[in-house]
N, CA and C atoms as an extended XYZ file, in Angstrom:
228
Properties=species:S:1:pos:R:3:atomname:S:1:resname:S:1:resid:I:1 pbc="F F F"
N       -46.832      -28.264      -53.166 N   UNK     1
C       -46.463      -26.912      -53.454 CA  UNK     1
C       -46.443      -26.054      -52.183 C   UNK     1
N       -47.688      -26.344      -51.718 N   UNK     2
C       -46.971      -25.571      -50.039 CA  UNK     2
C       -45.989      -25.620      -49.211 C   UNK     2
N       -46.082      -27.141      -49.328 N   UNK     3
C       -44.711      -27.468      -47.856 CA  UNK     3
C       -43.490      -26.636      -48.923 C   UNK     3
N       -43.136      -26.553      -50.217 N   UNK     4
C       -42.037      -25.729      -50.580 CA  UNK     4
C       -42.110      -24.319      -50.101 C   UNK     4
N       -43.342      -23.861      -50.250 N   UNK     5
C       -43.367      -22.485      -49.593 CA  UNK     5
C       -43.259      -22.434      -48.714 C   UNK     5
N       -43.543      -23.094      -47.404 N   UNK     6
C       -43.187      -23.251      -46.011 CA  UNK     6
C       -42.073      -23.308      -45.814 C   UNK     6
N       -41.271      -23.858      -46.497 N   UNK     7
C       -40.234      -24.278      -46.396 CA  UNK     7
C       -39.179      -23.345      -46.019 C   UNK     7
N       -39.049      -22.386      -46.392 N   UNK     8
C       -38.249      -20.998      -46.301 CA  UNK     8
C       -38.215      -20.634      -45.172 C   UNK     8
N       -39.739      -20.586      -44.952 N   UNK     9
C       -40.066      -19.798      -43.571 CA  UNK     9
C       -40.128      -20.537      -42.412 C   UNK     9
N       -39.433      -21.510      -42.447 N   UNK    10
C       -39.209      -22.196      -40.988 CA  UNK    10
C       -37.280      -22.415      -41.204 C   UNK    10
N       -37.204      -22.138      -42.230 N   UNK    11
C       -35.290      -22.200      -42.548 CA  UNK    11
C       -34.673      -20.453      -42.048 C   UNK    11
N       -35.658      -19.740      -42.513 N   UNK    12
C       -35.794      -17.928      -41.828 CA  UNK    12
C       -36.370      -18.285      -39.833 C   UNK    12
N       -37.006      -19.034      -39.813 N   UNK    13
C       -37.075      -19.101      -38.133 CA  UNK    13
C       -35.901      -19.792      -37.276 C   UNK    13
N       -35.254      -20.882      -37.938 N   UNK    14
C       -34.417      -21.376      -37.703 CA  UNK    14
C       -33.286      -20.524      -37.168 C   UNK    14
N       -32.611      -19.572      -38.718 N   UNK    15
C       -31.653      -18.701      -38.475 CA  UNK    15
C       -32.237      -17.488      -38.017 C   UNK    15
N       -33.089      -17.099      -37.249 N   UNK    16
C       -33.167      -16.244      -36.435 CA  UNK    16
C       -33.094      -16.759      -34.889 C   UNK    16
N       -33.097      -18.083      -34.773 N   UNK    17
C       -33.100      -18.272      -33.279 CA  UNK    17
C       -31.425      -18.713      -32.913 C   UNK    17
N       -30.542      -19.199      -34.197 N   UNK    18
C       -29.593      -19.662      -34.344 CA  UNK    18
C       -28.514      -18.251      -34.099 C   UNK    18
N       -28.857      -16.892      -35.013 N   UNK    19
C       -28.721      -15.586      -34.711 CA  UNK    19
C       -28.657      -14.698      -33.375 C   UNK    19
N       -30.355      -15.677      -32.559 N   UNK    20
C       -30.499      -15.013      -31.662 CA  UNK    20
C       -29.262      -15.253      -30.721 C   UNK    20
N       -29.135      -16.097      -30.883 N   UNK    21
C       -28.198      -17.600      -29.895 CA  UNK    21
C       -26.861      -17.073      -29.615 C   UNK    21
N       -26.598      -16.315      -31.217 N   UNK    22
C       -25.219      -16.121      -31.043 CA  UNK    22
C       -24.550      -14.903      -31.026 C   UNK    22
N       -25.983      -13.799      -30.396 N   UNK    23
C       -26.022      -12.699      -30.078 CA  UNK    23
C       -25.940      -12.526      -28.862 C   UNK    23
N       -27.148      -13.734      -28.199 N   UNK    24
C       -26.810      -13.660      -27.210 CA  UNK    24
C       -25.391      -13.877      -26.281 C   UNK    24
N       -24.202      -14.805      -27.217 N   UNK    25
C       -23.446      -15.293      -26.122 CA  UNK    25
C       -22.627      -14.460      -26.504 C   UNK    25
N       -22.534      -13.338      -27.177 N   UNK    26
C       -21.432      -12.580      -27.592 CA  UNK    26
C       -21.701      -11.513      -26.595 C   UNK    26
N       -22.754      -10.897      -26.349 N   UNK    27
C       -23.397       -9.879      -25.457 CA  UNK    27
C       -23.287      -10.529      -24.128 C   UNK    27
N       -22.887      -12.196      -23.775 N   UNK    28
C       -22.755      -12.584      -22.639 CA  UNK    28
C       -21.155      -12.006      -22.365 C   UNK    28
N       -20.146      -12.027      -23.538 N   UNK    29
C       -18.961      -12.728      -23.531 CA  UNK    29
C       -18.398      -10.693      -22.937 C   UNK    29
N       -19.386      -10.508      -23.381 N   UNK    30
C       -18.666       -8.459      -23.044 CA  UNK    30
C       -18.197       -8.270      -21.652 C   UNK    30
N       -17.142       -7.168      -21.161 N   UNK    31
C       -17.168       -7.122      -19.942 CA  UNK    31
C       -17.880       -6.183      -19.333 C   UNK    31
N       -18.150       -6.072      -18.504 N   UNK    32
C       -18.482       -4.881      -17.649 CA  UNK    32
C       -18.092       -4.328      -16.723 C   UNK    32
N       -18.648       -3.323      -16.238 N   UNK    33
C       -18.083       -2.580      -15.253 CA  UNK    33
C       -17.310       -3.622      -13.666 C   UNK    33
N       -18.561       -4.783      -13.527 N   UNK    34
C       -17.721       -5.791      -12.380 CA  UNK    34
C       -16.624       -6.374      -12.720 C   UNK    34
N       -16.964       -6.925      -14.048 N   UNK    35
C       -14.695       -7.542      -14.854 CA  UNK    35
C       -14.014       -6.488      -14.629 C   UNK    35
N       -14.212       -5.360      -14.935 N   UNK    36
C       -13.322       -3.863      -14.997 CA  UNK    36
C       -12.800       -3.939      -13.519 C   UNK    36
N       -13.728       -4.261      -12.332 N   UNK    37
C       -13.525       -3.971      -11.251 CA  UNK    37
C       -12.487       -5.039      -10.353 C   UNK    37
N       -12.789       -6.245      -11.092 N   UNK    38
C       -12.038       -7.813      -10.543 CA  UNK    38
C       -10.694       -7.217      -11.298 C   UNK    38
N       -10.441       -6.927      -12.611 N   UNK    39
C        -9.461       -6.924      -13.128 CA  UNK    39
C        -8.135       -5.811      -12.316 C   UNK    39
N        -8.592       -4.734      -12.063 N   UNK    40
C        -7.844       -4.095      -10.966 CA  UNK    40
C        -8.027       -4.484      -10.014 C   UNK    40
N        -8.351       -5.250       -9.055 N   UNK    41
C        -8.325       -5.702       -7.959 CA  UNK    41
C        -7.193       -6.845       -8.202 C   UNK    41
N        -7.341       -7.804       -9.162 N   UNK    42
C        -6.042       -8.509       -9.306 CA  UNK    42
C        -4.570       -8.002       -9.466 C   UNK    42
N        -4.868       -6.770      -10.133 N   UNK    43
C        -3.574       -6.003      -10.575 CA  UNK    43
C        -2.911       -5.519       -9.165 C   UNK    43
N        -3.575       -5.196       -8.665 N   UNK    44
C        -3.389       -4.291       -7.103 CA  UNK    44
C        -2.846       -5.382       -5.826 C   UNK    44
N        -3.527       -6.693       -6.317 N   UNK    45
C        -2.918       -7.967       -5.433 CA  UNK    45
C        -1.650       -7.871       -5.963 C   UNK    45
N        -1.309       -8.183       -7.704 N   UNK    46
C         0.167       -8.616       -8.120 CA  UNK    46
C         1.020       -7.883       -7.289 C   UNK    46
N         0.369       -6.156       -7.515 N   UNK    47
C         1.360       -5.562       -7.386 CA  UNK    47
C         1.720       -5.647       -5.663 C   UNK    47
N         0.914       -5.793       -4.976 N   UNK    48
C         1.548       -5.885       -3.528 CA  UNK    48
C         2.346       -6.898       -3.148 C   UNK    48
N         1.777       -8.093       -4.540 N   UNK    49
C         2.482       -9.620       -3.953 CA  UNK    49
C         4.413       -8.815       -4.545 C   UNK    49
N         4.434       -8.365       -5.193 N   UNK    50
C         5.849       -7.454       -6.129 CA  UNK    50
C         6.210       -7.089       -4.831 C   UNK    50
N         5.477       -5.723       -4.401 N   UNK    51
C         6.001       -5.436       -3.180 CA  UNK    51
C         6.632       -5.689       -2.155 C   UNK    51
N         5.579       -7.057       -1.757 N   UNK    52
C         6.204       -7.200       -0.515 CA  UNK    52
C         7.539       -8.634       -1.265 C   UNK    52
N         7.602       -9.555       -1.988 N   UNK    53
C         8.727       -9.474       -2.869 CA  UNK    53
C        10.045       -8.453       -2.652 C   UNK    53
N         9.590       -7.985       -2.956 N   UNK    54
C        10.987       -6.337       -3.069 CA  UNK    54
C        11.654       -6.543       -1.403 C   UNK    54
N        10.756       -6.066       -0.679 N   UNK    55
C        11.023       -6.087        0.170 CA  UNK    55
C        11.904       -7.492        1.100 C   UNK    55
N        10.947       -8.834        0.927 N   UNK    56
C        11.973       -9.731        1.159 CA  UNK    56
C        13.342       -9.448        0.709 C   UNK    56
N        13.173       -9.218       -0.471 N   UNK    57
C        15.018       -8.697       -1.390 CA  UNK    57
C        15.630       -8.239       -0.610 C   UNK    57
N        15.264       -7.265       -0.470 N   UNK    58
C        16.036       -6.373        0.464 CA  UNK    58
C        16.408       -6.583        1.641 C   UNK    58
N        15.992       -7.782        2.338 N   UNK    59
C        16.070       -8.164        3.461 CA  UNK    59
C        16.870       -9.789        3.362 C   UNK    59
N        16.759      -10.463        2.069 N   UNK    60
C        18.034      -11.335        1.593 CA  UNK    60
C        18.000      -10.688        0.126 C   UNK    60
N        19.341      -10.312        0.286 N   UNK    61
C        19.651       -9.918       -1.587 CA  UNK    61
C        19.841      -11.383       -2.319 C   UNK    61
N        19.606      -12.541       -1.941 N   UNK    62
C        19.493      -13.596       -2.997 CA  UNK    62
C        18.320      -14.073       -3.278 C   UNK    62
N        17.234      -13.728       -2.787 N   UNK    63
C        15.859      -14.376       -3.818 CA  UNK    63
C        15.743      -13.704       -4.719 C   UNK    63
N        14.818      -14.634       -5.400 N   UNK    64
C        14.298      -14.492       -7.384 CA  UNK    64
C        13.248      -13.298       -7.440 C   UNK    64
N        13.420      -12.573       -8.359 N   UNK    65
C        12.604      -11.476       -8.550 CA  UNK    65
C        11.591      -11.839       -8.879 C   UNK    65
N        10.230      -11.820       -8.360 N   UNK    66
C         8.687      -12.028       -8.616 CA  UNK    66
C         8.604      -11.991       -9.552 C   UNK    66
N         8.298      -10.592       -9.756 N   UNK    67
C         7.783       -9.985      -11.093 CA  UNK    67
C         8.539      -10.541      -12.599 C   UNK    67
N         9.383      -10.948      -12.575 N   UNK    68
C        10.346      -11.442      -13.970 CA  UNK    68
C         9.476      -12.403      -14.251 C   UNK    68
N         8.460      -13.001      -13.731 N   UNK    69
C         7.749      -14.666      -14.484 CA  UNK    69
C         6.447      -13.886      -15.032 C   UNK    69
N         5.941      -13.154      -14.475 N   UNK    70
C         4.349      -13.216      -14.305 CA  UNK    70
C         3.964      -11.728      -15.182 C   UNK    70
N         4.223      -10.560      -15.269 N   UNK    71
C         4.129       -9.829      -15.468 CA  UNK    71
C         2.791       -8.568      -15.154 C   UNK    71
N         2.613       -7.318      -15.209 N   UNK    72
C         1.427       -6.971      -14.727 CA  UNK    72
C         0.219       -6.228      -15.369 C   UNK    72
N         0.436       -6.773      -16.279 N   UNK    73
C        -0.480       -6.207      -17.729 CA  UNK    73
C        -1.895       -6.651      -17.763 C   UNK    73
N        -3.282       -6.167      -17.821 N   UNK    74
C        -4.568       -7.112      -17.410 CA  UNK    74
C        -5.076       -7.586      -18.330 C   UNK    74
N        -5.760       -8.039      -18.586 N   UNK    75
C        -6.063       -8.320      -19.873 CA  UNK    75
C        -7.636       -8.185      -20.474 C   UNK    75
N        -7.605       -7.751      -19.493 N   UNK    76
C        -9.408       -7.049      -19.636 CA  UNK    76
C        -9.137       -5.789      -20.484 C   UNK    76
Protein backbone atom coordinates (compact mmCIF):
# COMPACT_ATOMS: atom_id res chain seq x y z
CA UNK A 1 0.00 0.00 0.00
CA UNK A 2 2.77 2.43 0.32
CA UNK A 3 4.93 1.91 -2.61
CA UNK A 4 1.26 2.89 -4.39
CA UNK A 5 1.34 6.00 -2.50
CA UNK A 6 4.84 6.70 -3.36
CA UNK A 7 4.20 6.10 -6.38
CA UNK A 8 2.73 9.45 -7.55
CA UNK A 9 5.21 11.28 -5.90
CA UNK A 10 8.21 10.22 -7.65
CA UNK A 11 5.93 10.26 -11.20
CA UNK A 12 5.24 14.34 -9.83
CA UNK A 13 9.29 14.47 -9.39
CA UNK A 14 9.89 12.99 -12.54
CA UNK A 15 7.67 15.59 -14.47
CA UNK A 16 9.02 18.35 -12.73
CA UNK A 17 12.59 17.72 -13.71
CA UNK A 18 11.32 16.62 -17.26
CA UNK A 19 9.41 20.34 -17.10
CA UNK A 20 12.38 21.72 -15.69
CA UNK A 21 14.38 20.42 -18.75
CA UNK A 22 12.18 21.81 -21.11
CA UNK A 23 12.07 25.17 -19.68
CA UNK A 24 15.19 25.25 -19.55
CA UNK A 25 16.01 24.73 -23.32
CA UNK A 26 13.30 26.97 -24.42
CA UNK A 27 14.76 29.92 -22.21
CA UNK A 28 18.12 28.63 -23.85
CA UNK A 29 16.53 28.78 -27.41
CA UNK A 30 15.45 32.90 -26.77
CA UNK A 31 17.50 35.54 -28.34
CA UNK A 32 19.12 38.24 -26.88
CA UNK A 33 20.43 41.31 -27.07
CA UNK A 34 24.08 39.53 -28.58
CA UNK A 35 21.76 37.50 -31.54
CA UNK A 36 20.07 41.02 -31.99
CA UNK A 37 23.58 42.31 -32.35
CA UNK A 38 25.22 39.32 -34.77
CA UNK A 39 21.99 39.57 -36.68
CA UNK A 40 22.65 43.23 -37.89
CA UNK A 41 26.05 42.83 -38.22
CA UNK A 42 25.28 40.14 -40.88
CA UNK A 43 22.73 42.34 -42.49
CA UNK A 44 25.28 45.25 -42.77
CA UNK A 45 27.96 42.62 -44.31
CA UNK A 46 25.05 41.51 -47.05
CA UNK A 47 24.42 44.76 -47.59
CA UNK A 48 28.02 45.97 -48.39
CA UNK A 49 28.70 42.56 -50.10
CA UNK A 50 25.24 44.26 -52.53
CA UNK A 51 27.21 47.24 -52.62
CA UNK A 52 30.21 46.68 -53.61
CA UNK A 53 28.29 44.12 -56.23
CA UNK A 54 26.54 47.28 -57.65
CA UNK A 55 29.41 48.74 -58.08
CA UNK A 56 31.35 45.95 -59.98
CA UNK A 57 28.01 46.42 -62.31
CA UNK A 58 28.69 49.41 -63.01
CA UNK A 59 32.03 48.92 -63.89
CA UNK A 60 30.98 45.65 -66.25
CA UNK A 61 27.24 46.00 -67.03
CA UNK A 62 27.24 42.09 -67.53
CA UNK A 63 27.55 40.47 -64.10
CA UNK A 64 24.67 38.75 -62.11
CA UNK A 65 22.94 40.78 -59.62
CA UNK A 66 23.92 39.61 -55.97
CA UNK A 67 21.15 40.38 -54.27
CA UNK A 68 18.46 38.38 -56.67
CA UNK A 69 19.66 34.83 -54.85
CA UNK A 70 20.07 35.66 -51.26
CA UNK A 71 17.89 38.26 -50.10
CA UNK A 72 18.18 40.71 -46.94
CA UNK A 73 15.59 39.95 -44.50
CA UNK A 74 17.08 38.58 -40.83
CA UNK A 75 15.56 36.30 -39.32
CA UNK A 76 16.07 37.00 -35.84
Amino acid sequence: MTQTANHPAQEQGRLRRALGAIWAFVQAMESTGFDHTLCRIERLERDVRGLKEELRRGQNPTAVDANSQGGNKCLC
